[in-house]
C-alpha positions in Angstrom: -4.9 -22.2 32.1 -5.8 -25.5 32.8 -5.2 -29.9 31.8 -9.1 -30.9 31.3 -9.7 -34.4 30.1 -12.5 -33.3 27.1 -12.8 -36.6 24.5 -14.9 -36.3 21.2 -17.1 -38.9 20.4 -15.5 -39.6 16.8 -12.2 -40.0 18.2 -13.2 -42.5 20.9 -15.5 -44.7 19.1 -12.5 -45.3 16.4 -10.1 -45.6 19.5 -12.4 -48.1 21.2 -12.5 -50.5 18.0 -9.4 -49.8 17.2 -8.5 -51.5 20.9 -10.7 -54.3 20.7 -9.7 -55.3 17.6 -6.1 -55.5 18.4 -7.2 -57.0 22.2 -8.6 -59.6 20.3 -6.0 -60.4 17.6 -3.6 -60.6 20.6 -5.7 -62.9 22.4 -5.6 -64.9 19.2 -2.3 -65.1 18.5 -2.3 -66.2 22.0 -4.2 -69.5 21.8 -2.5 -69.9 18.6 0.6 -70.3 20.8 -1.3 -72.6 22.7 -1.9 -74.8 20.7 1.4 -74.8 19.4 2.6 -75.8 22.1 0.3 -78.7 22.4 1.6 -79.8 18.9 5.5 -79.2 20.2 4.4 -81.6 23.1 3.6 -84.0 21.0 6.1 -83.7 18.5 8.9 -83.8 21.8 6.9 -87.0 23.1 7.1 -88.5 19.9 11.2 -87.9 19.9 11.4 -90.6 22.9 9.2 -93.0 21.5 11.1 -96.6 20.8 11.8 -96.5 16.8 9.7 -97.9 14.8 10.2 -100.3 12.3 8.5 -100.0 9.0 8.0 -102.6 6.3 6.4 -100.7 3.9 5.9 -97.2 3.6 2.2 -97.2 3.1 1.2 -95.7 6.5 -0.3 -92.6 7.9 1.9 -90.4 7.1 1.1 -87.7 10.0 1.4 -90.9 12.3 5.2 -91.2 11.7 6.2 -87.0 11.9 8.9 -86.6 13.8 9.0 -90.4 14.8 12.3 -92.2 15.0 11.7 -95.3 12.5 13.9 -97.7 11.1 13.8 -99.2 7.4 15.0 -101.8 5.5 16.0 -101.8 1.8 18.6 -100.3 -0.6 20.4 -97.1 -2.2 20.0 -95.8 -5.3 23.2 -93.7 -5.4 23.0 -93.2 -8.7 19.9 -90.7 -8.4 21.1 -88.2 -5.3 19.9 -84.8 -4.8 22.1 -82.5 -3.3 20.4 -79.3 -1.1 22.4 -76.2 -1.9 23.6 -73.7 1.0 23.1 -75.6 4.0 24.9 -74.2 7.0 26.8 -76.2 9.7 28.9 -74.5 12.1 29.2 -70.8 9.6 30.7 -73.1 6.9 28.1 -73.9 3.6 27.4 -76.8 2.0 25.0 -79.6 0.9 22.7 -82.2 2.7 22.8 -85.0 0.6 19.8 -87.1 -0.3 20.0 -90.3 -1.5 16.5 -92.5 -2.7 16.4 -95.6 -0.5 13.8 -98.3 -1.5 12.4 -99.6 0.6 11.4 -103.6 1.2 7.9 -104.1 0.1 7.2 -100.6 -0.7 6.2 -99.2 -4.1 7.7 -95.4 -3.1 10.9 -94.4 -2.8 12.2 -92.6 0.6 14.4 -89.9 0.8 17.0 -90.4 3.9 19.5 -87.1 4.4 22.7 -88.8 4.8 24.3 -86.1 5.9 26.2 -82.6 5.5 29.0 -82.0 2.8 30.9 -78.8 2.6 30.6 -76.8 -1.0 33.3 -79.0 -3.0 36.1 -77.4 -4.7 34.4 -78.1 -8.2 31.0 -76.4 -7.2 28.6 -76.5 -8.9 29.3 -79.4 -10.0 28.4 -82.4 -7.4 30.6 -85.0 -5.9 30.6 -88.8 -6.8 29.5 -90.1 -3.5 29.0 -94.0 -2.8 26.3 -95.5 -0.8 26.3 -99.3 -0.1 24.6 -101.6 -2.7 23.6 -104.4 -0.9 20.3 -104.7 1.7 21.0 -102.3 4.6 18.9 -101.3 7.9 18.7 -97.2 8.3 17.2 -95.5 11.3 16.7 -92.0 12.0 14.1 -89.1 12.2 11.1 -88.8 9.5 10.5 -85.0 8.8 8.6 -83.1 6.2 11.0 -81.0 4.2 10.6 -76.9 4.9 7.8 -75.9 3.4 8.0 -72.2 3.2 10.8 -70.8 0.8 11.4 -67.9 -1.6 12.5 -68.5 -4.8 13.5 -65.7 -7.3 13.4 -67.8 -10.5 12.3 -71.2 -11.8 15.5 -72.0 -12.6 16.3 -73.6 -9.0 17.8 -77.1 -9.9 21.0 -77.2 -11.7 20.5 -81.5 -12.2 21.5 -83.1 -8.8 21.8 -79.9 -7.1 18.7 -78.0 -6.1 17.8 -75.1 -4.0 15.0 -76.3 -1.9 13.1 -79.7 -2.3 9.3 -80.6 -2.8 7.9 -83.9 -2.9 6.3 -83.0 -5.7 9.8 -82.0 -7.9 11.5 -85.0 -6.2 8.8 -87.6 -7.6 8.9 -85.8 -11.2 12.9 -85.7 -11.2 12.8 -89.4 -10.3 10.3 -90.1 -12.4 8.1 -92.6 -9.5 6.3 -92.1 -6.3 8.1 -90.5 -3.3 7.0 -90.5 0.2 6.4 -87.5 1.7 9.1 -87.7 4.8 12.6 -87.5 5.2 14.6 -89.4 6.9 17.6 -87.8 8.8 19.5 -90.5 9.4 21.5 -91.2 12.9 24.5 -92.1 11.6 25.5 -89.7 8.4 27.6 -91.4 5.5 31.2 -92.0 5.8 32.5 -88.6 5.3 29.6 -87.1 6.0 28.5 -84.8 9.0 24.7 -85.8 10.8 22.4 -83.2 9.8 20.2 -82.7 13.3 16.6 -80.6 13.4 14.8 -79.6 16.6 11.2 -79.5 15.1 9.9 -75.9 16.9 6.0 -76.1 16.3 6.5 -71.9 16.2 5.3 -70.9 19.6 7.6 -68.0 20.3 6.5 -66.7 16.7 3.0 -66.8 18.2 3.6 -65.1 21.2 5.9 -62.4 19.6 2.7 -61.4 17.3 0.6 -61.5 20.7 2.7 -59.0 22.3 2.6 -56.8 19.0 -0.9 -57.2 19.0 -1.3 -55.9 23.0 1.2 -53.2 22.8 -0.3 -51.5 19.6 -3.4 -51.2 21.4 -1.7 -49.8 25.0 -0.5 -47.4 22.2 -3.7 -46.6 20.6 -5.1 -46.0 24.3 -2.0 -44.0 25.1 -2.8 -42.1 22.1 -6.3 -41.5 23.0 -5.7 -40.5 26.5 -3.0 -37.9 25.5 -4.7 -36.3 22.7 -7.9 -35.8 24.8 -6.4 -33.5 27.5 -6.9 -30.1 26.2 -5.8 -26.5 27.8 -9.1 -24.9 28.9 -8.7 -21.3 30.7 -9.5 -20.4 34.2 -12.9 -18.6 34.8 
């Protein structure tokens, strides 16, 4: 008895495809990474920039992701949204988001003044203050997460929500919001800063790359093995 290596045509030709196509999904995935990490590049080069100060909020909004910017105008206390389990440091809480209106601007901005653990009364929110008067805030504009699951429509209990839109946050407060958030350097008195590294999702890239490359190893693995058959000696 004897190993001969004996493939079938059927067999191959599916193997064959079946590598090329995962080859080339890999290799996708791959320049998806790299271009991902041309956009973390960017976002990181943006981080250092000197802040930028912004009299109305009327500008390109892609322009000022992940920019440091500084505005000028006032809280509207009155009208916060809190962001349900938050986590800082294995405790939960809020993020607190207070409408600032800005000077010379017709929208309203959201600025994250910071972390509040779950009160004693949840879920009913706290009374927080924010100065009245004309004040200068300066942080980090970012969208707000995009992707989220929600189980039911029922995600806003009044001033305390699950996950935030633009498009709820402009309906709840009944005028235009700009699409940004600012997280702002210094929180609120009482308040811990809320930080974000933006990750452009590289390693998610590369992780479906390797997937990708080591389902078709397998495949030819597969292939290989299956097409050594026991043949007996003349």
């Amino acid at each position: 008895m004897t190993r001969k290596f004996r493939p079938t045509p059927i067999p191959t030709l599916a193997a064959v495809m079946a590598i090329m196509a995962t080859v080339a999904l890999g290799n996708w995935q791959r320049g998806r990474a790299d271009e991902k990490r041309a956009v973390q590049a960017e976002i990181e080069a943006r981080q250092v920039l000197p802040p930028l100060a912004i009299t109305a909020m009327e500008r390109d909004v892609e322009a000022l992701k992940f920019r440091r910017i500084v505005v000028r105008g006032s809280f509207e206390p009155a009208r916060q949204i809190f962001l349900d389990n938050k986590s800082l440091d294995n405790r939960v809480g809020v993020h607190v988001l207070t409408p600032f209106r800005v000077n010379g601007s017709g929208r309203l901005l959201l600025v994250n003044r910071g972390w509040l653990a779950r009160p004693s009364e949840y879920p009913r929110v706290p009374d927080l203050s924010a100065p009245r008067t004309v004040v200068e805030v300066a942080g980090m504009a970012v969208p707000p997460i995009r992707r989220f699951v929600e189980l039911s429509e029922d995600t806003a209990q009044g001033a305390l929500w699950q996950n935030l839109t633009i498009d709820r946050a402009t309906a709840h407060l009944g005028e235009p919001v700009f699409p940004l958030v600012l997280l702002a350097d210094r929180p609120a008195e009482g308040l811990l800063a809320v930080t974000e590294r933006p990750d452009a999702g590289i390693e998610k890239h590369q992780g479906y790359a390797f997937q990708w490359y080591a389902l078709a190893a397998l495949v030819a693995a597969l292939w290989l093995g299956l097409n050594f058959r026991t043949v007996e000696s003349a």
